[in-house]
Phi, psi and omega in degrees: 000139182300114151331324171298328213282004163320313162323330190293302199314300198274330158283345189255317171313286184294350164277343164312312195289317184292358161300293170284009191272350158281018183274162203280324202281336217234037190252352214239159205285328186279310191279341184282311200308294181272018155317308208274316179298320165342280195291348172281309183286343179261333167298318201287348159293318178276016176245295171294359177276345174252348143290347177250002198244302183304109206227357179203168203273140184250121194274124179268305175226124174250142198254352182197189176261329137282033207204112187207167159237137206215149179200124195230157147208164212226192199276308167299345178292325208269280197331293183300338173286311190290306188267005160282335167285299172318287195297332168283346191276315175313340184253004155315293185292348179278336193255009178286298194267275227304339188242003172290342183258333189294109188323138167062042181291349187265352166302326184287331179255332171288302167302346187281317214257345178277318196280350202257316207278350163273278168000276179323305153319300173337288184279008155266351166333108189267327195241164220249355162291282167337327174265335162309307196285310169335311196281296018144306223278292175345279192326303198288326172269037136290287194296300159332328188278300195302355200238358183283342188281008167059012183268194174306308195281344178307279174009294179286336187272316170324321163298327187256357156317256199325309186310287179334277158347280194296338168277309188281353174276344200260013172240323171295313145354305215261345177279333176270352168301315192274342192273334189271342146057224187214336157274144178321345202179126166265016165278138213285145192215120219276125211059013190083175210228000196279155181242142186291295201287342171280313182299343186306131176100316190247039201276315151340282169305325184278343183288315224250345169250203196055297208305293218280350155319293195313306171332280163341297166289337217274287194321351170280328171269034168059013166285126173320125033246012186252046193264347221270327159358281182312314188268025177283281177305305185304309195302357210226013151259167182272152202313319181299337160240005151290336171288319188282347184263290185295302182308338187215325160297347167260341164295349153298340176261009190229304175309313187309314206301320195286346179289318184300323191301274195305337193248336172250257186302339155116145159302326193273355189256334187267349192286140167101328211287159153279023154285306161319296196291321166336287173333273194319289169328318163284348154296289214276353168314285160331315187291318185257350175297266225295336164288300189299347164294313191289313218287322194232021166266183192239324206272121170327300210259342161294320149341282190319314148263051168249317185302335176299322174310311162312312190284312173311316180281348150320316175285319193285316200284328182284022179245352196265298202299351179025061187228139174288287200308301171325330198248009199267304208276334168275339153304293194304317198279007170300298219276339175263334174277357144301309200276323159329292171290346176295286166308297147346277189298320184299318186313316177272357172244010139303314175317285202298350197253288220279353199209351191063352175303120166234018213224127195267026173267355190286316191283015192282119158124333208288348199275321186267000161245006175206081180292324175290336180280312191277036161243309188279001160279322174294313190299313196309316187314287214299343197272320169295336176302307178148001206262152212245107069250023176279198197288308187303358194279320206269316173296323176280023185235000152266350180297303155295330157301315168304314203254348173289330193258358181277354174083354185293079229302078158133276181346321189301295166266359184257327189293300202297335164308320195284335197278323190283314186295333196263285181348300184296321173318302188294312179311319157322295196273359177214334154305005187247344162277304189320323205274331186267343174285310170286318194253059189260044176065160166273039189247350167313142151286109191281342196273003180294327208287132165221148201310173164192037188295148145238214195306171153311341154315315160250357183278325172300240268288314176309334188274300194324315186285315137358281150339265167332329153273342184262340178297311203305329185287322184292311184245079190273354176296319192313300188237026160286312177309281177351279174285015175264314158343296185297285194304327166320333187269325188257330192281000000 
């Protein structure tokens, strides 16, 4: 058998399992848990078995002699592939207990595992089709985690998921449309695909397709003006997939960008252009609109995702300056503000399970009765402000080199204020629960207080994540080299 056909596993397995989770044996709470965790531990095996075996590309259908769905991997494929795999076997496990009282868990454990095997299509995407149908497929076996508690506002957000999507994939459209063209080839190909002389003359339209791809796609990552989406949605899904929609489903819209960008139309046809600069502007607009949103909600889990709208757009800007140290510092921060907000997002749905608290005026005090949770919510803060030795230090601080080195007219220095200022910000909205949590003064009633950790079920996916921000920060050599490696091929 060919190694590519390796590539079939991780995507064709959990739409199997999820199938198979209506079988009779598999309704009852004992034979599902470790069923879905199984299959959480075989996806993150087979991935990383396609990341080190797997060396050509595999065509599944061809539809013309140029037109095909094709599924290759390349060094972001394998990064986005490993850690999308990682982070869903963390909210498997996060969803064992947060999800035992709960009405339809196995609808629930079925859409987890369909949504996870469309990713996986995603980051295997050889070609600008292949990757359409992913992100397409992704949005709709999704959209079920924001919409499962069936109440009104789930509805609605669940709904303004799927709009929001479905629009910005139809604006990502009108870019493979332009790619199919005037470019040689819609396989993704490292510096792009235009051919000069067919673009000659249409250099306008493809720049004006390039914008509304980034746009488009951009709305998975929560970019203005295509933002509203996130805090709609997170707050009114279970914690476990809420982790997975901000932590890891909007880095799908952060891979489109860079594939469409960096692999089709080329670094070299948008830079100096008013496509960049439109980009940069909206980023960092987005960077500080979304700290200053998280700064003056209330509603736990809503902060959070308004921070994510922020934190995602630190990665749209180091992809807009098309500077290597940049594109260097947005990749490391795909990896660490998944396993933050992933931890993040497990905390508050730790809370909200053991204590029912959804209001972070609610929490004073919360540090003393679930210390290990709320420590490993500070360390996660502290590693997102930016403070060192933690993970969050090191990408924004290639973030900011890159762009004090790109030379860019305004943007050079206006970028590294707004990531500091959004910084001071994070520090507002989210070392100030830590602080009222541990420190709640004297006027707290201390005799009130009762333990309320919960099981091993959710505290291992918090320390591994955790972990995992405090390893990148201590040993940033692991995976710097790696991801300086990636922007080099392409910048």
């Amino acid at each position: 058998m060919e190694t590519s056909c390796l590539l079939l596993l991780p995507i064709l397995l959990p739409a199997a399992a999820a199938f198979a989770l209506s079988a009779k044996a598999l309704r009852n709470d004992g034979s599902r848990r470790f069923f879905v965790v199984g299959i959480l531990l075989a996806e993150l095996l087979f991935a990383v078995l396609c990341a080190f075996l797997v060396k050509d590309s595999l065509t599944l259908v061809r539809l013309s002699s140029d037109l095909c769905l094709m599924l290759s991997l390349d060094g972001f494929g394998k990064l986005f592939s490993l850690l999308a795999a990682f982070m869903w076997l963390m909210s498997g496990l996060f969803s064992q207990e947060y999800m035992a009282h709960e009405e339809n868990r196995g609808r629930y454990y079925a859409f987890l595992l369909l949504s996870e095997g469309a990713l996986m299509l995603l980051c295997f995407a050889g070609n600008y089709l292949t990757l359409y149908l992913g992100f397409e497929l992704m949005t709709l076996l999704s959209a079920p985690l924001a919409l499962h508690s069936q109440t009104d506002a789930a509805r609605r957000g669940g709904l303004k998921y799927l709009f929001y999507s479905v629009f910005g994939a139809c604006l990502g459209l009108f870019g493979f449309f332009a790619v199919y063209t005037y470019g040689g080839t819609t396989q993704f190909t490292p510096g792009g695909v235009m051919d000069p002389t067919a673009c000659s003359g249409h250099e306008s339209l493809l720049l004006i397709a390039a914008f509304l791809s980034v746009l488009g796609f951009g709305a998975k990552a929560g970019l203005f003006p295509l933002h509203a989406w996130l805090p709609a949605a997170h707050p009114e899904a279970p914690a476990g997939a809420s982790a997975l929609l901000s932590g890891v489903i909007t880095k799908a819209g952060v891979l489109s960008i860079i594939r469409v960008v960096y692999y089709q139309f080329g670094a070299s046809l948008l830079r100096g252009t008013w496509v960049q600069y439109a980009w940069l502007a909206l980023a960092l607009v987005t960077v500080f609109l979304g700290s200053m949103l998280a700064y003056k909600e209330k509603i736990f889990k809503k902060r959070l995702a308004y921070s994510t709208v922020s934190q995602v757009s630190y990665i749209l800007f180091g992809l807009a300056l098309f500077e290597p140290t940049a594109l260097a510092g947005a990749v490391l921060h795909v990896v660490v503000h998944s396993a933050i907000k992933d931890a993040l997002f497990f905390t508050a749905g730790a809370v909200i399970l053991k204590t029912g608290r959804k209001d972070v005026r609610e929490l004073r005090g919360i540090g003393k009765e679930m210390p290990v949770t709320m420590w490993c919510f500070t360390l996660c803060s502290l590693s997102l402000v930016g403070i060192p030795p933690l993970g969050g230090f090191v990408s924004k601080w290639y973030l900011a080199q890159g762009a004090l080195g790109s030379g860019i007219p305004v943007f050079s220095w206006l970028g590294p204020v707004i990531l500091l200022i959004s910084a001071l910000l994070t520090a507002g909205y989210l070392v100030s629960v830590s602080i009222s949590a541990f420190l709640p003064g004297a006027a707290f009633d201390y005799s009130t207080v009762q333990k309320r950790e919960p099981s091993i079920w959710i505290t291992l996916p918090l320390l591994l994540l955790t972990g995992l921000s405090f390893l990148i920060g201590l040993f940033p050599n692991l995976i710097t080299g790696f991801v300086s490696a990636l922007a080099g091929t392409i910048v």
